[in-house]
N, C-alpha and C positions, 0 to 999 in steps of 0.2 A: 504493500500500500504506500503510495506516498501522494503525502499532505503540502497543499500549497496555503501560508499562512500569512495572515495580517496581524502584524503585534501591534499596530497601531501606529500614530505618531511618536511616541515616547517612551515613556514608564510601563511599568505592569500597569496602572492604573488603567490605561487604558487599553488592555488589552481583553477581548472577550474569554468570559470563563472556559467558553472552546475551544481557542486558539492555545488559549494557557493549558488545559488539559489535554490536547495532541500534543503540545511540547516537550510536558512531561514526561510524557506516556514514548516519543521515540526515542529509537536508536540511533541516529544518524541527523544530524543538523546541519543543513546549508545554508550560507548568507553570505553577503557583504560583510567586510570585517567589522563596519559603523553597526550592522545592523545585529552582528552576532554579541558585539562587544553590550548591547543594550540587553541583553536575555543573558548576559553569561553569569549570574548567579546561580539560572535554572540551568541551566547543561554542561554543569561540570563533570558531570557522570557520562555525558555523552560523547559521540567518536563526532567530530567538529571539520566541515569542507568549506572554507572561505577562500573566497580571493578581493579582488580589486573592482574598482569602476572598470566596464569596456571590456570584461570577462563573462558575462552574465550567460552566453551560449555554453562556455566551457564548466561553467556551475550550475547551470542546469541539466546538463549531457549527467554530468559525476553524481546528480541526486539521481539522476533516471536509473542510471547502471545501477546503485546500490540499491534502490527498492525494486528491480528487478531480481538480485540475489537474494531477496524476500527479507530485507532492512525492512524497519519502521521506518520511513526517511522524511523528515518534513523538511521543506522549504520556506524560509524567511523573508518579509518584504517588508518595508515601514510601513503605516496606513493600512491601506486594503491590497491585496495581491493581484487584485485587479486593475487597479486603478495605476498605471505608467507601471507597471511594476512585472514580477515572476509569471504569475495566471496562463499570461497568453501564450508566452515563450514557451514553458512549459509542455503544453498542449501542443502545438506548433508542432515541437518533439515529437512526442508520443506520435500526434497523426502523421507526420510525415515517414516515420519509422516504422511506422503500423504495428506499434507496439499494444501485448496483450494485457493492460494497465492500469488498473486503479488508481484515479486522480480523484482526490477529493481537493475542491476548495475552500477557505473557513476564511470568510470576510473578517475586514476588522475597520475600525474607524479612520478613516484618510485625514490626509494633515488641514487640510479643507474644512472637514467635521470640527475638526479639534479647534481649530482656528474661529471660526464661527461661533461656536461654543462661548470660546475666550471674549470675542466681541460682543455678544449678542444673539441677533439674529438677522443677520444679515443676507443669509441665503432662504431664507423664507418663500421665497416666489421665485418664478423660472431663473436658470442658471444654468453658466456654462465652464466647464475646467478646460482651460488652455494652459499647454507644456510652451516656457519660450524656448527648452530643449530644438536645436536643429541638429543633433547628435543621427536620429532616427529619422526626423521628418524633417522634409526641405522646408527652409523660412520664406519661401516666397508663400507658401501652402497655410501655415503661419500666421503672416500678415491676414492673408485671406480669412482666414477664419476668426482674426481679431477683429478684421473692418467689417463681419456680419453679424460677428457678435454684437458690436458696439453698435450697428444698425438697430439690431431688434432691440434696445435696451437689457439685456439679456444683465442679472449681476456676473463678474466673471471673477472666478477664481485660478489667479494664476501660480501652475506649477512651475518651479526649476526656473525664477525668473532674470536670475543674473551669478555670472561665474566667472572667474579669470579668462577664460578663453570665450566667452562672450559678454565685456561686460556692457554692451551698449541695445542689446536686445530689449530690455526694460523701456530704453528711453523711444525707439521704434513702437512699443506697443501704446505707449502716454500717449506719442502723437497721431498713433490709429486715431484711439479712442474718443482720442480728444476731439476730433472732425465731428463724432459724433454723442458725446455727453460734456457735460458743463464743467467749465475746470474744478467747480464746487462739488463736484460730484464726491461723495464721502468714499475714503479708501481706509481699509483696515489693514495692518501690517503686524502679522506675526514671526518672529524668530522662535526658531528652537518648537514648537509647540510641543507643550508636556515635559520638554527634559529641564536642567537642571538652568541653565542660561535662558529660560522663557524670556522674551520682553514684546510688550504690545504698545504700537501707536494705532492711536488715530488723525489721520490725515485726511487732505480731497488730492484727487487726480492731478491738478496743477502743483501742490504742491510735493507731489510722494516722491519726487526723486532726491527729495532734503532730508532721508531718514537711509536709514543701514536696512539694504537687500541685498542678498545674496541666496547660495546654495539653500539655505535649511529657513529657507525663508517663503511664508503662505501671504500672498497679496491678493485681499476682498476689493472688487472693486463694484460698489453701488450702483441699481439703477436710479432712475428720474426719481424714485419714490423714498430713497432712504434716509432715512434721518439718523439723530443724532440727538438718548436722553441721556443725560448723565453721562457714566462710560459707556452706554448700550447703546450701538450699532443697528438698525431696525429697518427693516424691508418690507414693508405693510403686505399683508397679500390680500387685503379687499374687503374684510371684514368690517359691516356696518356698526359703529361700534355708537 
């Protein structure tokens, strides 16, 4: 059998009691080292296959192989395993191999959830997750799908939005959206969510490029409707109140 898992954004805390119990319960644990390093209290006992960003085929080949020698073998992803993450690769495998395989998947809460949470509720009404990753998917493709996001008023939550090797993707995505939402547009910026370094701003869209983004960073970005009580973050979804 092997398990493809969401520990979530951060801590145990957020990880579902199912995810944590397939954890326990295998033999064999694969991840990222970021990711293994976050569960390594729970799998000391366990035989551990990590490597690096940009390996992600060769560590999921090495979980395939060991739960076909009939390992317990889960696979690790931050958030949800579906979401940019292990799930699909996975699979991918198994089908193109035509392998005889037991895939289970165990959702878990994306940095997205987590993030929204911290703010509010800001994803309340329709939404869309954008990777500014062009790692996997070309950035012309990218653009495209920010400038119709930002069309529909859609809130968008962006993955992966700034990195050494890309660090000007963030400011191409301001000025999509900026064509179409107001620079007051409320923006939510979380670092870290759930680990030990958390920190939460609130910002608007003109001004979010004045705060610290990077890698482990979830950016909420409001539609027409969102406001702003207290520290809560708020996307009405229609309710006559």
């Amino acid at each position: 059998m092997l398990h493809v898992i969401g520990i979530g954004p951060g801590g145990k805390d957020d990880m579902t009691m199912k995810a944590f119990r397939v954890l326990k319960e295998a033999e064999v644990v694969v991840g990222y080292k970021t990711y293994i390093d976050l569960v390594q209290e729970d799998i000391k006992d366990k035989a551990i296959i990590m490597n690096g960003m940009k390996k992600e085929v060769e560590r999921c080949q090495a979980a395939i192989d060991q739960a076909l020698m009939g390992k317990k073998v889960v696979v690790i992803s931050s958030g949800d395993p579906g979401v940019y993450a292990m799930a699909g690769l996975i699979l991918d495998l198994v089908a193109s191999q035509a392998h005889d395989l037991k895939v289970e998947i165990v959702p878990g809460i994306t940095s997205a959830n987590g993030a929204a949470a911290l703010l509010g509720a800001p994803i309340m009404h329709d939404h869309a997750y954008i990777s500014l990753s062009d790692l996997l998917t070309d950035f012309d493709l990218i653009k495209k799908r920010l400038d119709l996001a930002g069309a529909g008023d859609f809130v968008i939550c962006l993955f992966n939005p700034k990195s050494k090797g890309r660090p000007t993707h963030i400011n191409v995505a301001q000025e999509i959206l900026l064509k179409h939402k107001s620079p007051e547009t409320l923006v939510g910026i979380v670092k870290d969510v759930g680990r030990v370094n958390q920190q939460i701003t609130h910002t608007t869209l003109g001004d979010m490029l004045n705060h610290t983004i990077d890698m482990t960073t979830m950016v909420i970005i409001g539609n027409k409707e969102t406001y702003r009580f207290d520290d809560y973050m708020i996307t009405p979804r229609g309710y006559k109140l």
